[in-house]
N, C-alpha and C positions, 0 to 999 in steps of 0.2 A: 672717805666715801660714806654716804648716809646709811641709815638701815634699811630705807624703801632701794637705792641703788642696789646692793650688796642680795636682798631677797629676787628683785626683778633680774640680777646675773644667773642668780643660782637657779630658778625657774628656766630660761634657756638653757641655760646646761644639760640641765635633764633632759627638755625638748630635744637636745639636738639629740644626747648619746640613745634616748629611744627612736626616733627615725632613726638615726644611722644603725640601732640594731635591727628597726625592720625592713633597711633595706639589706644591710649582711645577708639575715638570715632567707631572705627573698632571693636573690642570687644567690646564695650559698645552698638551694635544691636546683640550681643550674647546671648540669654533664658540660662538661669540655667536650667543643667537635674534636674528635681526632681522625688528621685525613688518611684515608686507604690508601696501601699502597700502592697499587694501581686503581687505571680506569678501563671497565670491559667496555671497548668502545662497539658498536652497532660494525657490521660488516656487511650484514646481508640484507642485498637492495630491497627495497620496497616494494620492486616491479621484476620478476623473475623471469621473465619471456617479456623483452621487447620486442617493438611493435615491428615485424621484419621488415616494413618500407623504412621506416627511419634507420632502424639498424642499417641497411644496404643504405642510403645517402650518407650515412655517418661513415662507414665503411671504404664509401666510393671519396667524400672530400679526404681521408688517413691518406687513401691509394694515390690521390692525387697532388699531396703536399709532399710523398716523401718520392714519389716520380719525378715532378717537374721541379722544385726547385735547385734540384745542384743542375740544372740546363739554364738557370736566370743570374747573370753576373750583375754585381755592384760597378758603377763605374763613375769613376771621380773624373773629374778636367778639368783643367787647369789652363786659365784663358789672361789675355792680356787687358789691362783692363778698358782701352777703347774700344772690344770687341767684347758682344755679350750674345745671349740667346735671341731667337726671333718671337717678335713681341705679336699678343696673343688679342683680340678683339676683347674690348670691354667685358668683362660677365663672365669672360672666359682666361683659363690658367692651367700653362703647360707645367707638368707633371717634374719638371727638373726642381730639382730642391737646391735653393741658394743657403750660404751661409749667409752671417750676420751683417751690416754694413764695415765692421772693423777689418773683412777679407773679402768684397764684394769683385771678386775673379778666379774663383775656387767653386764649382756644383757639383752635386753628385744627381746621379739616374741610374738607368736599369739598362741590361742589354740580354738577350737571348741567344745564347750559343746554338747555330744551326750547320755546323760543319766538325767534326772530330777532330781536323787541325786549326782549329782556333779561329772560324768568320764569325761575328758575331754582329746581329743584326739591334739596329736602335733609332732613338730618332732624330732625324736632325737636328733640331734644337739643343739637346742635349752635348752632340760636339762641335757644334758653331762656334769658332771662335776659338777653339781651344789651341796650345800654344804645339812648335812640333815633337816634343816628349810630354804631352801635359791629358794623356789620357792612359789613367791609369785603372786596372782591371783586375777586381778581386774576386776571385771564387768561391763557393759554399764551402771547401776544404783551408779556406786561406791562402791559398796562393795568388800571389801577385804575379801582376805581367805590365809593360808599359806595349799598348796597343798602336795601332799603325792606321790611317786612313785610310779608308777606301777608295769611298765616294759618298757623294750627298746630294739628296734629291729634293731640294725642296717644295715641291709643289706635292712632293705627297710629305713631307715632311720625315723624308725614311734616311737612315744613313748604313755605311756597313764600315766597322773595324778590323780588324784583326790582329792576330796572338799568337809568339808562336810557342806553342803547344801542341800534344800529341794526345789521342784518343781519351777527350773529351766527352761528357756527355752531352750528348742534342737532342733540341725540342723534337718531338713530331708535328708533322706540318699536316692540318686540319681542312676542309674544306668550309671557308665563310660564306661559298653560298648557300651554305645547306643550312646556315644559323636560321634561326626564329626565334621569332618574339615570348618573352614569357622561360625559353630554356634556361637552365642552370648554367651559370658560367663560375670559375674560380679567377681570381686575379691574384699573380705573383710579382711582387718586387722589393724594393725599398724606400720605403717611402718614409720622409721625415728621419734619415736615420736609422731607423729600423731594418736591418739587413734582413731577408727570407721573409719579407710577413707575406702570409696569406689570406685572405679574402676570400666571403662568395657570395655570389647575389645573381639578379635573373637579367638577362639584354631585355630590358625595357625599351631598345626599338632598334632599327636597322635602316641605313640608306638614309641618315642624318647630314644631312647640312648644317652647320655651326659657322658658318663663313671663319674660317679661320684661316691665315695665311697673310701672305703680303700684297698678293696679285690675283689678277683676277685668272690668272691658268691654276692658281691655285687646286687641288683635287680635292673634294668633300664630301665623303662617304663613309663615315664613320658608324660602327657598330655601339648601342647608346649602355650603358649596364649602371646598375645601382651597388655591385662591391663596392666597395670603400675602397678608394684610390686616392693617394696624395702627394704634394709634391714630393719627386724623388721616384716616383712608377714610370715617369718616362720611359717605354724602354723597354717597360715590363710585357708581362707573358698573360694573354687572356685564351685560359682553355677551359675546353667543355667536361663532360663528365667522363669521359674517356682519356684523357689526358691531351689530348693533342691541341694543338696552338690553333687557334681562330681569328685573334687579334693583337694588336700591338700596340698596348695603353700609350696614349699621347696627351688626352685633353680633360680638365674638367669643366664645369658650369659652375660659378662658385659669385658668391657675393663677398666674401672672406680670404678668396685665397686658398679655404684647405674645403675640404669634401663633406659635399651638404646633396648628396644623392646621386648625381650626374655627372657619368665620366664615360670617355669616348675614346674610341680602342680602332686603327687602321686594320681594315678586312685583311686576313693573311692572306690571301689569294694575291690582293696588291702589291704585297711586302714582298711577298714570293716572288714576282715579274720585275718588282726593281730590284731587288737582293741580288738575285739573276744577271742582271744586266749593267749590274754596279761594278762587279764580281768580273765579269766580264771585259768589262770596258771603261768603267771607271766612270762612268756615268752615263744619264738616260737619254734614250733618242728617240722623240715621241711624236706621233703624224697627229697636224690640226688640221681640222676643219676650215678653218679662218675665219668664226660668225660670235659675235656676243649675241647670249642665249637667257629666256628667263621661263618660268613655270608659268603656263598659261593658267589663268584664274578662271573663274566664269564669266566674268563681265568680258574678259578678251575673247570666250570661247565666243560668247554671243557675238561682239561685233565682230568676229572675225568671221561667222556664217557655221561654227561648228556647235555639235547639239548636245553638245557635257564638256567641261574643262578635260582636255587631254593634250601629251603630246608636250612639245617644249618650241617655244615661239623663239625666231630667229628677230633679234632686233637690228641686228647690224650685220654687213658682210665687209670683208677687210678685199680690197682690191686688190687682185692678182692672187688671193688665196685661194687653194682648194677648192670650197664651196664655191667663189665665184665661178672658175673655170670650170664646174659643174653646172652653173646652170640657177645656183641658189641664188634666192632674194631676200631681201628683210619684207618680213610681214607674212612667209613661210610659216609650216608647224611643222617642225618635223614625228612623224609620230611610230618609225619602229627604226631600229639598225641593224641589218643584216636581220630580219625579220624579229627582233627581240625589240618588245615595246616602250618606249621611253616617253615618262609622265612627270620627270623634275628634271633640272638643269644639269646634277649631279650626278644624276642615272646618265646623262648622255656622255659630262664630261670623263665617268669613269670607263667606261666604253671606248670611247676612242682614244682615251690615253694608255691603256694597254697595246697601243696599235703601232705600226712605225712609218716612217715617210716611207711611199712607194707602194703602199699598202693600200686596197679600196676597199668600199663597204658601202653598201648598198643601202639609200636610206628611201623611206618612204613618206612622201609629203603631203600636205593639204593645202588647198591655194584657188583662192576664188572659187569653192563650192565644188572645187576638183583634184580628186587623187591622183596622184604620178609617182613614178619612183626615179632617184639620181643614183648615179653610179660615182661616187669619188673616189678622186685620191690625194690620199692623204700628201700637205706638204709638212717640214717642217717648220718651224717656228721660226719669224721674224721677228730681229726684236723691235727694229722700229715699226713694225706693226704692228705691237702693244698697246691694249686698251687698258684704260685705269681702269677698275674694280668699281669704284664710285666714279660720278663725273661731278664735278667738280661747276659751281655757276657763280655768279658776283653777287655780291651783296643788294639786299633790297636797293631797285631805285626808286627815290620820293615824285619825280614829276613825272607824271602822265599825262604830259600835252597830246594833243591830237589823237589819243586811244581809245581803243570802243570797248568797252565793256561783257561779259559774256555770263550774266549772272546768274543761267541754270548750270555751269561749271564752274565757278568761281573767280574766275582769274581775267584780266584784262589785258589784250593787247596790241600793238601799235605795228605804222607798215615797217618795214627794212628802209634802210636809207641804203643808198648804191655803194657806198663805203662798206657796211657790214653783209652786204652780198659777196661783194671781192670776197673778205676775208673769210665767210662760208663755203664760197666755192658754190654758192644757190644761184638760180633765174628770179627767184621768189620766196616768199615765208610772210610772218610776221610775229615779231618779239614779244615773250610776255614780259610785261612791265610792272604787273599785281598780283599777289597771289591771297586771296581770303582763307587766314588762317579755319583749317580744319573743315575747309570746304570741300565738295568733290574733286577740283581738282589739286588741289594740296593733302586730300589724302594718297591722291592716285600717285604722288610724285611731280607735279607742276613746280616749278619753283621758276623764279625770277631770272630773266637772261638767255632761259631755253627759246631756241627758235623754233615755229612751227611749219612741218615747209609741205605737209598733206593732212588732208582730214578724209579717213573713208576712201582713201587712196587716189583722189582728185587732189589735184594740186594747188596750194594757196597760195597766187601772188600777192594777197591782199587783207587785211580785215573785213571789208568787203566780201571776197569769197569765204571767207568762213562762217562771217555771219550767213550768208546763202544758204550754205550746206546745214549750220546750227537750225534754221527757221524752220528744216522740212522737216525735223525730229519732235516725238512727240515726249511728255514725261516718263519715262522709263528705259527708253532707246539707247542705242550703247553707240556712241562714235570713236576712233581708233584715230588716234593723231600721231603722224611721223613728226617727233622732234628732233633738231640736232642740238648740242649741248656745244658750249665756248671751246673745248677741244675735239670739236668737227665729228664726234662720235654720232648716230644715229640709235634713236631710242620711239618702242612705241608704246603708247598709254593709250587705253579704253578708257572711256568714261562713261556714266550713266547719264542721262539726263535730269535733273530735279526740279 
C-alpha cells in the first residue's frame, strides 16, 4: 500500500471513532422511558347531568329492547326447491333472507309470538313453500320447536304458525290507527343473520301503496319507516315507544337488495283481523265490492265535473257483483264508506277488506254533478271474475290504413271492423292504432290495441264521433274516455287538451 493510501485510511479512522464518539456521548444523556405500572384511566364523564329528554329516549329504546325481543322468534324453512317466496315488484324486496346459491331452498325471517301457547304471527312469504316439517322456530332462550301451519293470507301478505309450547312471552298489540308521521318507532328481528337486532327510526309515512303483491286484490297499506330493516326482518316486530306492536315488517325499497332507508311494515290493526280469523278458520273470508278502482287525479276530478281531486274513481264494475246489484257504474267516485272518507284506492281496498260477504256498507258517490248514497252488499270473491292488476295490450302495430289522427292527444285511431265488436262484446268504439311517444295520451296510459267505446260519456261508434266530440274542446279542456283493453276489462283516462 503507498504512503498517501495508508495516511488517507488513517485520517478516516479518526473521522469515524470521533463521530461515533459524538454520537455515544449524544445519546448516552438520553433516560430510558420506563413504562408505569399502571394506567389511571379517566372515569369521570365530561357531562355530569345529561340532558333529561335524551336521557328518557335512551332509557325508553333499553326498556324497549329488553321488553320486546324475547316476543320476536328466528324462524328458518325449509322449502323444496320448485317452490319459492312470492316475488316482489321491481325496486322492491321482501325482508326474507336467502342463503347462498349452493342451498337456494333453505330462508330464514322473523315471526312474533302473539299467544302464550305458541301462535305466532308472520308473513307470508316467508312460509310459502316451505316443506311439511321445514319450519323451524328459535327463541331468544334457544329453544327450538318445529312449527305447524296455520293459514296464509296472501293478499295482505300475513301468515300464522304455531308451537307447541306453554307460557311464552307475547307482543302487545298497539293500535296503527293512532301511528303518525314523524313518531318514533323501534324495529326488531333478524336480519341478515343477526338474531335479536334492534333498530330505531321515525314512520316516514302511513297508508303507502308500493303495489306489491301478485294480484290486483292484493292489500296495500303499509306503514313507511326509516329503521334499518333487512333481509331476514320479515316477520319482525315494529313498535312504538311504549312497547307495543304497530306493524309487521314485510318490505323494503331497495336498488341493492339490502336497506338504503325504506322499509314498509303491515298495520297491526290488519294482522290482528287476519291473525284472528286464520286462527279461526284457517283462512280469510273477505266481502268485495266487485269494481276496479284508481286515485282520481285532478285532470279526472276536472273532467269528471268535481272541484279538487278526491274520492277513488270506479273504472270497471264486474257483472253480477256487489257494486252492480247496487246500482254502481264505471265513471262513479266513490267518496266516503260508512261515512269515513276515501281519497286513494288503498284507503278503500283496506276498508272493505276487513268486512265479510253478507256484510253492507254504506257508500257515498258522485255521478254527473250529483250526490247519492248506495247501500251494498258485500259478495265474496269470484275467481273467474279476476281482473289482472295490469292490462295487458299487443304490440305496436305499423299500418294505419284508413285512421284519423287526434293530435292535440297524441294517439291515432281507426273504426272497429264487425269481427273485433263480436269479440268485445261492443255496438261501437274505435281502435288505437298510434300512440306518440311521451304525448298526452301515452302519458296518460293510451297504448296501442286499447278500444275506445265513450268520450265524455257519449258513445263512439266511430272516428267520426270522436273527432265530433274532440272539435267542441278548447286547449286545456279535460275529456274522459271509456277504454276497453284485449281482455274486455274497462278502464277510464282523462286527458287534457294541448
Amino acid at each position: 500500500m503507498s504512503k498517501k493510501s495508508v495516511i488517507f485510511a488513517g485520517l478516516l479512522l479518526v473521522a469515524a471513532l470521533s463521530f461515533g464518539g459524538l454520537l455515544i456521548a449524544n445519546f448516552g444523556n438520553v433516560k430510558p422511558i420506563v413504562a408505569s405500572s399502571q394506567v389511571d384511566f379517566k372515569t369521570t364523564p365530561p357531562i355530569q347531568e345529561a340532558n333529561t329528554q335524551l336521557k328518557g329516549l335512551n332509557d325508553a329504546f333499553v326498556e324497549i329492547a329488553k321488553s320486546v325481543t324475547p316476543t320476536v322468534a328466528y324462524i328458518e324453512v325449509t322449502s323444496s326447491k320448485s317452490e319459492g317466496t312470492q316475488d316482489a315488484p321491481k325496486g322492491f324486496e321482501h325482508f326474507f333472507q336467502m342463503p347462498p346459491d349452493d342451498s337456494p331452498n333453505r330462508g330464514s325471517g322473523s315471526g312474533i309470538i302473539i299467544s302464550k301457547d305458541g301462535y305466532i304471527i308472520t308473513n307470508n312469504h316467508v312460509v310459502s313453500g316451505a316443506s311439511e316439517t321445514g319450519i323451524k322456530v328459535v327463541l331468544t332462550d334457544k329453544r327450538e320447536y318445529t312449527a305447524k301451519l296455520i293459514g296464509t293470507d296472501p293478499n295482505t301478505d300475513l301468515a300464522v304458525i304455531k308451537i307447541d309450547a306453554e307460557e311464552l312471552p307475547v307482543a302487545t298489540i298497539g293500535n296503527s290507527d293512532d301511528v303518525q308521521v314523524g313518531q318514533w318507532v323501534v324495529a326488531i328481528g333478524n336480519p341478515l343473520g343477526l338474531n335479536s337486532t334492534v333498530t330505531a327510526g321515525i314512520v316516514s309515512a302511513i297508508g303507502r301503496n308500493i303495489n306489491i303483491g301478485a294480484n290486483s286484490y292484493a292489500i296495500n297499506n303499509f306503514i313507511q319507516t326509516d329503521a334499518a330493516i333487512n333481509p331476514g326482518n320479515s316477520g319482525g316486530a315494529l313498535v312504538d315507544i311504549n312497547g307495543t306492536l304497530v306493524g309487521i315488517n314485510s318490505a323494503i325499497k331497495t336498488t341493492n337488495g339490502y336497506y338504503q332507508g325504506y322499509g314498509f311494515a303491515i298495520p297491526v290493526n290488519m294482522a290482528k283481523n287476519v291473525a284472528s280469523e286464520l286462527i279461526k278458520n284457517g283462512k280469510v273470508s273477505r266481502g268485495y265490492i266487485g269494481v276496479t278502482i284508481k286515485d282520481v287525479d285532478i285532470k279526472e276530478a276536472k273532467g269528471l265535473g268535481l272541484d279538487k281531486a278526491q274520492g277513488v274513481l270506479v273504472q270497471d264494475v264486474i257483472a253480477n257483483g256487489a257494486g252492480a246489484d247496487a246500482g254502481l257504474r264505471s265513471g262513479d267516485v266513490i267518496l266516503t264508506v260508512d261515512d269515513k272518507e276515501v281519497n286513494a284506492a288503498n284507503e278503500l281496498q283496506t276498508i272493505i277488506g276487513s268486512k265479510h260477504p253478507g256484510e253492507s256498507v254504506k257508500l257515498k258517490i258522485f255521478r254527473d254533478g250529483n250526490y247519492s248514497n248506495l247501500d251494498v252488499t258485500l259478495k265474496p270473491r269470484e275467481e273467474n271474475n279476476d281482473m289482472a292488476a295490469e292490462n295487458t295490450v299487443p304490440k305496436e302495430e305499423k299500418s294505419f290504413a284508413g285512421s284519423q289522427s287526434f293530435e292535440a292527444l297524441g294517439f291515432a285511431a281507426t273504426d272497429l271492423t264487425p269481427d273485433e265488436k263480436s269479440k268485445l262484446s261492443v255496438a261501437g268504439g274505435v281502435k288505437i292504432v298510434d300512440v306518440k311517444t311521451y304525448s298526452e295520451g301515452f302519458d296518460r296510459g293510451l297504448r296501442t290495441g286499447l278500444v275506445i267505446v265513450e268520450a265524455d260519456k257519449q258513445e263512439i261508434n266511430n272516428t267520426g264521433d270522436l273527432s265530433s266530440i274532440l272539435s267542441s274542446k278548447n286547449k286545456g279542456d279535460i275529456v274522459v274516455l271509456k277504454v276497453k283493453t284485449p281482455d274486455n276489462s274497462t278502464r277510464l283516462v282523462a286527458l287534457e287538451v294541448k
